[in-house]
MOPAC internal coordinates of N, CA, C and O (Angstrom, degrees):
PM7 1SCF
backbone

  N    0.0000 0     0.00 0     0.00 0    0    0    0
  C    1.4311 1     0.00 0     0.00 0    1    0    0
  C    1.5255 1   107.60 1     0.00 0    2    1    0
  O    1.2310 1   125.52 1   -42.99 1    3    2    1
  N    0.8321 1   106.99 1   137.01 1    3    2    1
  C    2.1210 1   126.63 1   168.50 1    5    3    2
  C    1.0584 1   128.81 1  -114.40 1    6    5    3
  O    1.2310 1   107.12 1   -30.20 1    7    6    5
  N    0.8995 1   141.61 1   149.80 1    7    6    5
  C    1.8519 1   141.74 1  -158.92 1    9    7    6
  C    1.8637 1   101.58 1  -171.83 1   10    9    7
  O    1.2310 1   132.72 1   -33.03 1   11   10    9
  N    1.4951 1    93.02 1   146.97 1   11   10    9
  C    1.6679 1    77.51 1   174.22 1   13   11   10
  C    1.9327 1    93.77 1   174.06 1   14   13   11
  O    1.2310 1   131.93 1   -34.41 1   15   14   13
  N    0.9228 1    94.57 1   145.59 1   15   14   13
  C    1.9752 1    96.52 1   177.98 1   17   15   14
  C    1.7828 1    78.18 1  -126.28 1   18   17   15
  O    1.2310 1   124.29 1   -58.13 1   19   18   17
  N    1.5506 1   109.37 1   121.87 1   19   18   17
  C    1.4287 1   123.74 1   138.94 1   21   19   18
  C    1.4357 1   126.18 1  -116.31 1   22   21   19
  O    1.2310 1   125.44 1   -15.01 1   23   22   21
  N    1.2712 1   107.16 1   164.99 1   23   22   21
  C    1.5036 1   127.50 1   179.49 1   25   23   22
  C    2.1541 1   110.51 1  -108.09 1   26   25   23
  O    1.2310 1   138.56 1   -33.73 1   27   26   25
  N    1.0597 1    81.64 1   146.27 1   27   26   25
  C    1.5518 1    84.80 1   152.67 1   29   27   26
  C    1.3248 1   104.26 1   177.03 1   30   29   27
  O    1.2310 1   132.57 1   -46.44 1   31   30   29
  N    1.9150 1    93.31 1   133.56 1   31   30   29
  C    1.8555 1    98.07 1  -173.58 1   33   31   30
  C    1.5504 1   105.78 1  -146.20 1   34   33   31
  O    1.2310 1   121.37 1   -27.14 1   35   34   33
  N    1.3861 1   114.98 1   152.86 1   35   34   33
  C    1.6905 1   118.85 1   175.09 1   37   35   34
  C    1.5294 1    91.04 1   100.50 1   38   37   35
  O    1.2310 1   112.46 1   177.83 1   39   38   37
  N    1.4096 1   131.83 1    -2.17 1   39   38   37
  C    1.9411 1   116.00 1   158.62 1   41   39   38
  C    1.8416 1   109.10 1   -21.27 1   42   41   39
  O    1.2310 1   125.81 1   131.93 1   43   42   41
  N    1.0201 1   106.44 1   -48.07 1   43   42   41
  C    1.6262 1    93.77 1  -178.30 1   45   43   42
  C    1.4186 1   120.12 1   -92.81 1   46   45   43
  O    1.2310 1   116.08 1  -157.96 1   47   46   45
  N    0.9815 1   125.05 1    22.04 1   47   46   45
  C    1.7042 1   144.33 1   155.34 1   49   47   46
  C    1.5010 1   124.15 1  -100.46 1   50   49   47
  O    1.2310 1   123.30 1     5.38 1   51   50   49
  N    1.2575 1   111.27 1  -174.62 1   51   50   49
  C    1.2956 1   125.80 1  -166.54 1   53   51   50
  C    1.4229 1    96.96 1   -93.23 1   54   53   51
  O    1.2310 1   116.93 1   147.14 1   55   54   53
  N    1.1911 1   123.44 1   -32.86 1   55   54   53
  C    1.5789 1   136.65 1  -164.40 1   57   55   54
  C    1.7937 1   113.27 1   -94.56 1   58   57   55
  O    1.2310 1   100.66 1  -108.78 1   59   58   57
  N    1.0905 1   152.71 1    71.22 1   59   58   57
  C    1.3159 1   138.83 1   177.00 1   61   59   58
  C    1.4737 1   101.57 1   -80.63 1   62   61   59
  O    1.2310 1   129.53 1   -43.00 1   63   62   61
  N    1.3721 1    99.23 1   137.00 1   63   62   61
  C    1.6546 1   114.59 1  -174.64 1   65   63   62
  C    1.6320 1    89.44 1  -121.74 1   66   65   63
  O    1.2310 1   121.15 1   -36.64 1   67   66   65
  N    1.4267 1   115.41 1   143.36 1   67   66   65
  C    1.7435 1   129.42 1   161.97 1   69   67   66
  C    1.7090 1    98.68 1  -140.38 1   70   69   67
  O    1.2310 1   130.43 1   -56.57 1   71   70   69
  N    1.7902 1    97.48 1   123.43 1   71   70   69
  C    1.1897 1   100.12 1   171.79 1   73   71   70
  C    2.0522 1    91.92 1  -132.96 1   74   73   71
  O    1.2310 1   128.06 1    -8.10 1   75   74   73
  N    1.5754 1   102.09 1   171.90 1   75   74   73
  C    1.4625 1   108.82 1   160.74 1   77   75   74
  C    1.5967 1   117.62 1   146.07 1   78   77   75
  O    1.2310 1    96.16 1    54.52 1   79   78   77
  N    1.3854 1   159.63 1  -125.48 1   79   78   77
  C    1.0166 1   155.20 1   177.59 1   81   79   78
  C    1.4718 1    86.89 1  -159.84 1   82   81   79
  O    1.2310 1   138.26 1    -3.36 1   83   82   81
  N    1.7610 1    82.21 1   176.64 1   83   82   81
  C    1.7055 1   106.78 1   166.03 1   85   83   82
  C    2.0480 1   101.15 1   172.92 1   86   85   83
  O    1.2310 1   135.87 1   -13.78 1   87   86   85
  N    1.7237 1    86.89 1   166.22 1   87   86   85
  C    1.9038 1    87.44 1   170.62 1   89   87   86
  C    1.1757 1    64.97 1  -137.13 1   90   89   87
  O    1.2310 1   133.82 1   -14.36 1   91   90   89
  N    1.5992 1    90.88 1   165.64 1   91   90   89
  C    1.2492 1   144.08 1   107.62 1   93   91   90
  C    1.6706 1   164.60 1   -91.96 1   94   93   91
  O    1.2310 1   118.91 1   -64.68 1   95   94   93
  N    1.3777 1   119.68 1   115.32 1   95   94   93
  C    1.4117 1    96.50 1  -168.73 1   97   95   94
  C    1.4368 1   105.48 1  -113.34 1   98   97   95
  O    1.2310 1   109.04 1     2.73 1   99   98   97
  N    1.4811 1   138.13 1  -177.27 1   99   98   97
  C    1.1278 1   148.54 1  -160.91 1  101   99   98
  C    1.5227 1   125.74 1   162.02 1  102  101   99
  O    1.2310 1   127.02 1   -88.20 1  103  102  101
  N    1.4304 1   104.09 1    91.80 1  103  102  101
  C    1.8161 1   119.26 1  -177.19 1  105  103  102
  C    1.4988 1   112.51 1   -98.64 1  106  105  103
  O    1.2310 1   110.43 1  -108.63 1  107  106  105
  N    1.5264 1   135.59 1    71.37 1  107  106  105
  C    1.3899 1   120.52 1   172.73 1  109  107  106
  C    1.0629 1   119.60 1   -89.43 1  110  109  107
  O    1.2310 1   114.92 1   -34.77 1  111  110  109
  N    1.3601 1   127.23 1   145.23 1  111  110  109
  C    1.2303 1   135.50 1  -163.99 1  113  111  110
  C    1.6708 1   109.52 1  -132.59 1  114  113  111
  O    1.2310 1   120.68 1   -52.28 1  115  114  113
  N    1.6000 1   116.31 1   127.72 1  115  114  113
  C    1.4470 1   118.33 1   158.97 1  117  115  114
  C    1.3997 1   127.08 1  -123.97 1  118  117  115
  O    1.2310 1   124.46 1    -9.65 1  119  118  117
  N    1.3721 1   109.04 1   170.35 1  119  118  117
  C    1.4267 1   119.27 1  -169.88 1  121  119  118
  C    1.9367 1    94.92 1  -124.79 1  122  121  119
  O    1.2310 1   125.31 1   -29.32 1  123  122  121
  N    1.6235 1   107.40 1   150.68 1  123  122  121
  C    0.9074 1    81.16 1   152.59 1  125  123  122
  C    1.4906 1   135.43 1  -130.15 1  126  125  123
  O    1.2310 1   122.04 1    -8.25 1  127  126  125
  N    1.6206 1   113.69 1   171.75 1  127  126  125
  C    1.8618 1   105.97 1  -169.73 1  129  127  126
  C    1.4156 1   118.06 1   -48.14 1  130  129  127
  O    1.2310 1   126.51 1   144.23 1  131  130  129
  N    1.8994 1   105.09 1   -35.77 1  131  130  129
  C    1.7110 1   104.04 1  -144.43 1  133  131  130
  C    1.5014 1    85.29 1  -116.42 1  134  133  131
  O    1.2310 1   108.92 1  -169.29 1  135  134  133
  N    1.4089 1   138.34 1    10.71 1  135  134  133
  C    1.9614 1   112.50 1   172.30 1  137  135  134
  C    1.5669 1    68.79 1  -169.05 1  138  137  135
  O    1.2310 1   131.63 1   -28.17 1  139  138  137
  N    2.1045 1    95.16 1   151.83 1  139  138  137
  C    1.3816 1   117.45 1   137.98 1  141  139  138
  C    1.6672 1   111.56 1   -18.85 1  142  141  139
  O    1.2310 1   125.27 1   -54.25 1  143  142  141
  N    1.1551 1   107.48 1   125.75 1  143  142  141
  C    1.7451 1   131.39 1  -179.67 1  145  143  142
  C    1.1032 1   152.49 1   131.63 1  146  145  143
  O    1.2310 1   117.23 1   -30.21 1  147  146  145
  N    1.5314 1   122.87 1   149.79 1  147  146  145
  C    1.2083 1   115.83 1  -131.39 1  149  147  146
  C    1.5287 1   100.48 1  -144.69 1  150  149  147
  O    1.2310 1   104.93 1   -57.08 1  151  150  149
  N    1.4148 1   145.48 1   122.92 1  151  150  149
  C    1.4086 1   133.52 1  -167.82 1  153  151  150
  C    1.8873 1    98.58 1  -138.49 1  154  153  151
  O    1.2310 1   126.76 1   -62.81 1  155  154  153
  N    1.0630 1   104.60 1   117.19 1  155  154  153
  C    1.6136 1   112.55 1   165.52 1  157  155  154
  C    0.9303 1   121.75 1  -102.52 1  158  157  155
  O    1.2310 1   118.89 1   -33.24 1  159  158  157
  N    1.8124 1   119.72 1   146.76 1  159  158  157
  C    1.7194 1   108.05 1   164.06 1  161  159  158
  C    1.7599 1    92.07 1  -110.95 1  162  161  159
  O    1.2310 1   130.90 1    12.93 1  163  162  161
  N    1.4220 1    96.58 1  -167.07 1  163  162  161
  C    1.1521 1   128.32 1   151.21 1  165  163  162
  C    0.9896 1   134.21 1   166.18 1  166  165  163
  O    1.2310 1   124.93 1   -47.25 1  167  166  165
  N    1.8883 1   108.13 1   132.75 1  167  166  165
  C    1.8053 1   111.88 1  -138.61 1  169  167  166
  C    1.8627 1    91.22 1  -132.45 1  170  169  167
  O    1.2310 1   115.95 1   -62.85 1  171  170  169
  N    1.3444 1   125.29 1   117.15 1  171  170  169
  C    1.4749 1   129.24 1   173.51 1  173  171  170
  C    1.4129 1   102.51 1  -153.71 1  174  173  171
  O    1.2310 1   134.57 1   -46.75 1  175  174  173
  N    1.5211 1    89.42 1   133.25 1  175  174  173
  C    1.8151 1   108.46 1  -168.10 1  177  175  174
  C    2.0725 1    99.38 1  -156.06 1  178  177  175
  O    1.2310 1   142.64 1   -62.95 1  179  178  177
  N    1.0164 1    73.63 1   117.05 1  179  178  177
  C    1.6221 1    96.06 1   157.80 1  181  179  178
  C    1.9686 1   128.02 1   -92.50 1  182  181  179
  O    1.2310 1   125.36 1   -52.38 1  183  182  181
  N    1.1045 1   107.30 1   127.62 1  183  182  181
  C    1.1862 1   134.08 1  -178.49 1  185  183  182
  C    1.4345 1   134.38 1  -115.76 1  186  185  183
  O    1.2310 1   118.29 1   -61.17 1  187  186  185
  N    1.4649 1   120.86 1   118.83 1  187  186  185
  C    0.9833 1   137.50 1   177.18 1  189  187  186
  C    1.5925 1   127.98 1  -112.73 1  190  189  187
  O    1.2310 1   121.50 1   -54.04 1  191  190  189
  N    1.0814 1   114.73 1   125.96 1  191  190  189
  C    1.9100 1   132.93 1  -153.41 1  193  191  190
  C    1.2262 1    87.81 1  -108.62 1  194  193  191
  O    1.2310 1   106.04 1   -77.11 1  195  194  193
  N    1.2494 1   143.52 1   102.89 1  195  194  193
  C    1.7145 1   145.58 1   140.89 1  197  195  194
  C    1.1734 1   125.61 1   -90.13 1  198  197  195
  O    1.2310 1   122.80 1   -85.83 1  199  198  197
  N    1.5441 1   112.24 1    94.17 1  199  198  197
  C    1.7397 1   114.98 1   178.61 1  201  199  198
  C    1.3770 1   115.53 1    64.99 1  202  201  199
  O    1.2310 1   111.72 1  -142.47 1  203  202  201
  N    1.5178 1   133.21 1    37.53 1  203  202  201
  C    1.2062 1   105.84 1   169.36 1  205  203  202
  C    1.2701 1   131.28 1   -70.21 1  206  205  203
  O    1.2310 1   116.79 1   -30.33 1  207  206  205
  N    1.1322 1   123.71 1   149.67 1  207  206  205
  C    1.6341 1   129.63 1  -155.89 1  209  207  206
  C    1.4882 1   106.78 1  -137.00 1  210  209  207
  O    1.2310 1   123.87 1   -68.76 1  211  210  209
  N    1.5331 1   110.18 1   111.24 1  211  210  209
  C    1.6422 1   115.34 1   178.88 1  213  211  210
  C    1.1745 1    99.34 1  -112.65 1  214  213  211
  O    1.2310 1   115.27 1   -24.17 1  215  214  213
  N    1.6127 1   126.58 1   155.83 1  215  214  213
  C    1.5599 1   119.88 1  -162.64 1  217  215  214
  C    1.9130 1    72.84 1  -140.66 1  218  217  215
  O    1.2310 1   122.40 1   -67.84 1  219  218  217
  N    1.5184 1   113.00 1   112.16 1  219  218  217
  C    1.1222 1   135.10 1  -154.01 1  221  219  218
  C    1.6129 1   122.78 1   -55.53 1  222  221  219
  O    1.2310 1   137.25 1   143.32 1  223  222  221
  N    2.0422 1    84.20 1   -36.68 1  223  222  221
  C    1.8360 1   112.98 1  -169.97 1  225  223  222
  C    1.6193 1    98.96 1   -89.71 1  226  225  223
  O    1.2310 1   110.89 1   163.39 1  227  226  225
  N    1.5067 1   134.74 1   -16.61 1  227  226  225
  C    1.1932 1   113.19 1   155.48 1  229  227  226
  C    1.2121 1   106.34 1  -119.56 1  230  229  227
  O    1.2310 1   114.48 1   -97.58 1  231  230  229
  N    1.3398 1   128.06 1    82.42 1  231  230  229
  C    1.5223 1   122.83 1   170.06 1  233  231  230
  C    1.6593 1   120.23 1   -14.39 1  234  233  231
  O    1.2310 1   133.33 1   -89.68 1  235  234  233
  N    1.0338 1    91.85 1    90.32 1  235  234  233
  C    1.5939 1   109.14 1  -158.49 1  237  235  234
  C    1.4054 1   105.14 1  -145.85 1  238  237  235
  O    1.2310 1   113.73 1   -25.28 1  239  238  237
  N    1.7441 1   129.47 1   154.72 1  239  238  237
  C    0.9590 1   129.29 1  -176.39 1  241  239  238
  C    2.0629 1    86.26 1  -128.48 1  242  241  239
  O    1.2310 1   125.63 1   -40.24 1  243  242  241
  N    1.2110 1   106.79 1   139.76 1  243  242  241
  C    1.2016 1   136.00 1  -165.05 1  245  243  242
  C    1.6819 1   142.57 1   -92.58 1  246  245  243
  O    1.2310 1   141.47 1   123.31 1  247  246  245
  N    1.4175 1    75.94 1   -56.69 1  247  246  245
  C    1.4949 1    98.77 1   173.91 1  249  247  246
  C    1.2111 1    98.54 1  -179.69 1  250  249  247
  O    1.2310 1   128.03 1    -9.62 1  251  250  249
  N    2.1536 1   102.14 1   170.38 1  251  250  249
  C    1.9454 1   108.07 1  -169.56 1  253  251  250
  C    1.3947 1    93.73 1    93.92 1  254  253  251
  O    1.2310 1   134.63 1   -21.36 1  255  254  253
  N    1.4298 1    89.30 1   158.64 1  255  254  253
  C    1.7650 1   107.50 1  -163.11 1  257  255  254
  C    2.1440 1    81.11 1  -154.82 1  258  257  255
  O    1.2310 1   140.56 1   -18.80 1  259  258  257
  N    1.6076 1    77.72 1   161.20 1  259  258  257
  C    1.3401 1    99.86 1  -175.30 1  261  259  258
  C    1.5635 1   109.65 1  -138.65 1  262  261  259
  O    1.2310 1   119.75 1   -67.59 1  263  262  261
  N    1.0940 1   118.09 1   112.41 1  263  262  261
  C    1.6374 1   130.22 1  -174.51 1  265  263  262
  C    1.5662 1   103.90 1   -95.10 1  266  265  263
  O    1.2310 1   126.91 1   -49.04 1  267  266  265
  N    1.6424 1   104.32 1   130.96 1  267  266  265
  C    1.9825 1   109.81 1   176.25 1  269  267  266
  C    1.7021 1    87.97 1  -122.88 1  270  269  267
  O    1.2310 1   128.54 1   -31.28 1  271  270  269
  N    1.3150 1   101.15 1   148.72 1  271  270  269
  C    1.5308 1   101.85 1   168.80 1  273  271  270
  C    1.5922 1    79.16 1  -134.04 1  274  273  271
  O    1.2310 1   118.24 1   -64.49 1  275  274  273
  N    1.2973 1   120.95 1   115.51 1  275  274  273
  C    1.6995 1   138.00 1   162.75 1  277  275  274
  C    1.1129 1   134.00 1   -96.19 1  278  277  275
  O    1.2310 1   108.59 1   -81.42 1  279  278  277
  N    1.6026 1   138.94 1    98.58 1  279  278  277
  C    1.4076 1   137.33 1   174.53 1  281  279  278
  C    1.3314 1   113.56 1  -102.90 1  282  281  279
  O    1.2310 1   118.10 1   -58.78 1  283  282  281
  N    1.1897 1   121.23 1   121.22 1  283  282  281
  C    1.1743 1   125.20 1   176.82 1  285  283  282
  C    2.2246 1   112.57 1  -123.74 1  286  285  283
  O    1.2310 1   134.11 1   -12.70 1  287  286  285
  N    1.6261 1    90.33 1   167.30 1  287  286  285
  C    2.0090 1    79.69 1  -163.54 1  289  287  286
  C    1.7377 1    78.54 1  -155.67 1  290  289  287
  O    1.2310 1   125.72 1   -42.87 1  291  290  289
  N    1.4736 1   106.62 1   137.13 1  291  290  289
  C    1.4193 1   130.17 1  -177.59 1  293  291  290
  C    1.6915 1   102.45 1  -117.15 1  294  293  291
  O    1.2310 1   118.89 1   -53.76 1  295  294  293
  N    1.0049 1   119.72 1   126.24 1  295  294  293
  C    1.6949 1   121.03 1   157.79 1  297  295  294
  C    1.2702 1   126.41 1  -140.90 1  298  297  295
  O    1.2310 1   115.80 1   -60.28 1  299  298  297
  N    1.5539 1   125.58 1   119.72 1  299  298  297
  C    1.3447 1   113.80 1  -167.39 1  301  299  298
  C    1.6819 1    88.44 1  -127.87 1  302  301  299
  O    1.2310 1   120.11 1   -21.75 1  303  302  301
  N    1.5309 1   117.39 1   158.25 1  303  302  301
  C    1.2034 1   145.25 1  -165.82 1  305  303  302
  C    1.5944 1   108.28 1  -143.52 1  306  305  303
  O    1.2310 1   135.30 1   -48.87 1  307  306  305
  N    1.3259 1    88.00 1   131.13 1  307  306  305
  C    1.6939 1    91.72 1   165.47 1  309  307  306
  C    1.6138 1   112.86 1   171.65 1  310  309  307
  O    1.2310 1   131.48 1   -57.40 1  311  310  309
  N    1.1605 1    95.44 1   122.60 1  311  310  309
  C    1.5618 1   108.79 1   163.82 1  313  311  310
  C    2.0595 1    91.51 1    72.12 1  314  313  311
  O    1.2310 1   121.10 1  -126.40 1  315  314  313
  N    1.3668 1   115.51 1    53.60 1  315  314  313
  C    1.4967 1   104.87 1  -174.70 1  317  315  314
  C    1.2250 1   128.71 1    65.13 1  318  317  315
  O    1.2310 1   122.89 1   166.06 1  319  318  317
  N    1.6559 1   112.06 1   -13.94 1  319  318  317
  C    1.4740 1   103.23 1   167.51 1  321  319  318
  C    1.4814 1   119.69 1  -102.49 1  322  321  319
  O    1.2310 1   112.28 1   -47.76 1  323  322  321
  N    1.2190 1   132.17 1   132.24 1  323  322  321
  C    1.3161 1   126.60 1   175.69 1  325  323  322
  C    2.1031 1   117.89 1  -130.67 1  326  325  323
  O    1.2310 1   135.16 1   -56.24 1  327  326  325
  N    1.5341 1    88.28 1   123.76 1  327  326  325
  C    1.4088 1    89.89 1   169.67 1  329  327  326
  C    1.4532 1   126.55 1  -111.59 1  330  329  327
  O    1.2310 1   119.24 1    -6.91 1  331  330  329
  N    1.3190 1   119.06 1   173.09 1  331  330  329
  C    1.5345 1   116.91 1  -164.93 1  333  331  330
  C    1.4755 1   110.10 1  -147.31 1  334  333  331
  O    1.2310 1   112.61 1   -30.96 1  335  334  333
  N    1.0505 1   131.55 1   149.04 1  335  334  333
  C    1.5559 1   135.36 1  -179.62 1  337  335  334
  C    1.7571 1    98.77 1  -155.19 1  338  337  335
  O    1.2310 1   127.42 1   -28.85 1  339  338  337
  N    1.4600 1   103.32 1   151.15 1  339  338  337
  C    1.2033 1   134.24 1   153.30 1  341  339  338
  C    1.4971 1   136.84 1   -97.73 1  342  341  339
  O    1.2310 1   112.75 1    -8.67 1  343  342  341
  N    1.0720 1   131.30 1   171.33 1  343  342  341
  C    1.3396 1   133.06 1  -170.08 1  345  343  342
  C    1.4132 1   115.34 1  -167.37 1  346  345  343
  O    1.2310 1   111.58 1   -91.99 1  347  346  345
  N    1.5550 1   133.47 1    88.01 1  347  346  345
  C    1.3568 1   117.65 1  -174.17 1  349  347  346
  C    1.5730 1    90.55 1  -134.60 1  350  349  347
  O    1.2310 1   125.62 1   -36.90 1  351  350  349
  N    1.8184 1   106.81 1   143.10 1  351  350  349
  C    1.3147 1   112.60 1   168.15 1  353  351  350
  C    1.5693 1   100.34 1  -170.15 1  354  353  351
  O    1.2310 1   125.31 1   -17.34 1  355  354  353
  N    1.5871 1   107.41 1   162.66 1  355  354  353
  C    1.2491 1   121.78 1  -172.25 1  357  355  354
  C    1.3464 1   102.85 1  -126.79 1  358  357  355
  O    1.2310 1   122.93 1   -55.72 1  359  358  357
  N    1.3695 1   111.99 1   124.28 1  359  358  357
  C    1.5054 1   125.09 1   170.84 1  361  359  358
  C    1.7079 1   121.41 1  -113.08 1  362  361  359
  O    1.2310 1   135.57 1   -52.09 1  363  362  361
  N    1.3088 1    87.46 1   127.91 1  363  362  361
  C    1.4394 1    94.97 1   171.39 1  365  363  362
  C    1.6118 1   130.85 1  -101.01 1  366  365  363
  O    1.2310 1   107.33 1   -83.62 1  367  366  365
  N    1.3888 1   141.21 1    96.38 1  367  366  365
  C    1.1713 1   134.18 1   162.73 1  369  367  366
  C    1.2783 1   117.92 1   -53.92 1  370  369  367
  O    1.2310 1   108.20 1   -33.45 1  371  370  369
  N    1.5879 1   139.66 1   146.55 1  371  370  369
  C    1.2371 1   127.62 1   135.77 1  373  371  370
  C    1.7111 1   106.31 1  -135.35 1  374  373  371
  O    1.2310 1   123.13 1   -21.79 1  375  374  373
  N    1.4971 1   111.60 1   158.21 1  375  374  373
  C    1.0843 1   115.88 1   177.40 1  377  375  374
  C    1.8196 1   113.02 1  -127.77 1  378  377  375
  O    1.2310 1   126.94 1   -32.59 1  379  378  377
  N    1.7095 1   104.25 1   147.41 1  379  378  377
  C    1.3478 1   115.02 1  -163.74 1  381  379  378
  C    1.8388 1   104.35 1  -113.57 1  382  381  379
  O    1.2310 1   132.15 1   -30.26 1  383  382  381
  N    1.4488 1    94.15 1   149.74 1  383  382  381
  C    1.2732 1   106.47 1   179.13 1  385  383  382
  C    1.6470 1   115.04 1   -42.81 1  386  385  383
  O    1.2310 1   114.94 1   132.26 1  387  386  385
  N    1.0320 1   127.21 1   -47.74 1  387  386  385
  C    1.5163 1   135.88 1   178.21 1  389  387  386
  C    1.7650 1   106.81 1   -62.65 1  390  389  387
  O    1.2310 1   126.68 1   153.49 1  391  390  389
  N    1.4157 1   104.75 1   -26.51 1  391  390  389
  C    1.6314 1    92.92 1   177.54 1  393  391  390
  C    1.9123 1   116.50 1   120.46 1  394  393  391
  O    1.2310 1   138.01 1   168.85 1  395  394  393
  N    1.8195 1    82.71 1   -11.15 1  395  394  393
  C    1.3935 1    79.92 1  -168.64 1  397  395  394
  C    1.8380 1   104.66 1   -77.53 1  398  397  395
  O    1.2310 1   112.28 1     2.50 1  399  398  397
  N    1.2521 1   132.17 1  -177.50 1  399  398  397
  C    1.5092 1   135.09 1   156.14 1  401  399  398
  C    1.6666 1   113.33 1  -123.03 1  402  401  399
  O    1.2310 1   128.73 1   -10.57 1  403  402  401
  N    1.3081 1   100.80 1   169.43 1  403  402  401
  C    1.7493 1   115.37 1  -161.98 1  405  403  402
  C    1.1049 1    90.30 1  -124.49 1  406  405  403
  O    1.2310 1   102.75 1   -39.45 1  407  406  405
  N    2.0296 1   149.24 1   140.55 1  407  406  405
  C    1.3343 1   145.86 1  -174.11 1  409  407  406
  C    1.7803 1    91.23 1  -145.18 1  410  409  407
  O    1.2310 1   131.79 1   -85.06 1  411  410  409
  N    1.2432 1    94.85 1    94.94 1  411  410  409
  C    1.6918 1    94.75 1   173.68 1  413  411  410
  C    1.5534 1    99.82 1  -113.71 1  414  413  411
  O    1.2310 1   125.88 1   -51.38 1  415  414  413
  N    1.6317 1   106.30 1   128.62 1  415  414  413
  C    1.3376 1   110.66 1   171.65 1  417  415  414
  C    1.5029 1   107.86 1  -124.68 1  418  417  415
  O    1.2310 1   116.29 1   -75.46 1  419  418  417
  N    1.5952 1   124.65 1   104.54 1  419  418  417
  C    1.3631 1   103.82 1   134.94 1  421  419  418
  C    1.2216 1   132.28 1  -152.21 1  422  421  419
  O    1.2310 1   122.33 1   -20.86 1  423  422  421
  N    1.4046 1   113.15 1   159.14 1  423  422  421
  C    1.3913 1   149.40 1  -124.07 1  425  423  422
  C    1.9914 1   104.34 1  -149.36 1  426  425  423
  O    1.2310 1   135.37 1   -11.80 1  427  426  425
  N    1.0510 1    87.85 1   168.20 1  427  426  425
  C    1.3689 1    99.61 1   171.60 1  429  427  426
  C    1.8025 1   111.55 1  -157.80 1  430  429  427
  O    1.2310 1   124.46 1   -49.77 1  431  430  429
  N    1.1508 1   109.05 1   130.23 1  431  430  429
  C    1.8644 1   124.10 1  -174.09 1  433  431  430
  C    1.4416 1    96.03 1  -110.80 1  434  433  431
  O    1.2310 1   129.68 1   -58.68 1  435  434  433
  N    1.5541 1    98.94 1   121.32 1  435  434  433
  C    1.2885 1   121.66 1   175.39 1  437  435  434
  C    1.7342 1   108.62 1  -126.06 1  438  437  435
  O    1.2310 1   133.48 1   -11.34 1  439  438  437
  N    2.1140 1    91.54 1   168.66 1  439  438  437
  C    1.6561 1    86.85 1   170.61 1  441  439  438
  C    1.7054 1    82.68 1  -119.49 1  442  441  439
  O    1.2310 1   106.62 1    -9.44 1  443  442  441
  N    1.2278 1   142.48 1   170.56 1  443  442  441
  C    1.1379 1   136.23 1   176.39 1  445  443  442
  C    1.7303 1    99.56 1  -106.29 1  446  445  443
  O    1.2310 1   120.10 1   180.00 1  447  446  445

C-alpha cells in the first residue's frame, strides 16, 4: 500500500519546488515448491519532502531535505527452524545551494 499528499509549484519559473509526505507498506510472503518453507518480508517507511528546490537551467537540486524513517522485518522457516531479523533506520537527505547533498544515516540492525 502507498499513500502520500504532494506538492509541486513554480513549473513556470526558474525555481521548481516539491514538498509533501507519503508511506509505504509492503508484506510479501513465500512458500516453497521443492521442501517445507516459508520466507517473509516486511518493508514500511514514511517520508517526508521539505522544500525541494530544482533551479531548472542547471538541472540541479538546490535546496530541501527529505526525511525516511524505515522498518523493515525478515523471517524464514523451515524444517522447525526459524530465524528472524530486524531493520530500522532514519535517513536524512539535505540539499545545498551549490548542488552539493548531505546523506546522514542512522539506524540500528538488530536480531530480536
Amino acid at each position: 500500500m502507498r499513500q502520500g499528499k504532494w506538492s509541486l509549484t513554480g513549473l513556470q519559473t526558474d525555481d521548481v519546488t516539491f514538498a509533501g509526505n507519503g508511506t509505504f507498506t509492503c508484506d510479501p510472503r513465500s512458500e516453497s515448491a521443492f521442501r517445507p518453507g516459508m520466507v517473509e518480508f516486511h518493508l514500511d517507511y514514511e517520508a517526508a519532502y521539505d522544500g525541494i528546490t530544482m533551479q531548472k537551467a542547471l538541472h540541479r537540486l538546490t535546496a530541501g531535505s527529505i526525511h525516511y524513517a524505515v522498518k523493515a522485518a525478515h523471517s524464514a522457516a523451515t524444517r522447525g527452524n526459524t530465524t528472524n531479523a530486524t531493520f530500522d533506520m532514519d535517513v536524512d537527505l539535505g540539499f545545498g545551494a551549490d548542488g552539493t547533498a548531505t546523506l546522514v544515516l542512522d539506524g540500528v540492525i538488530g536480531t530480536p
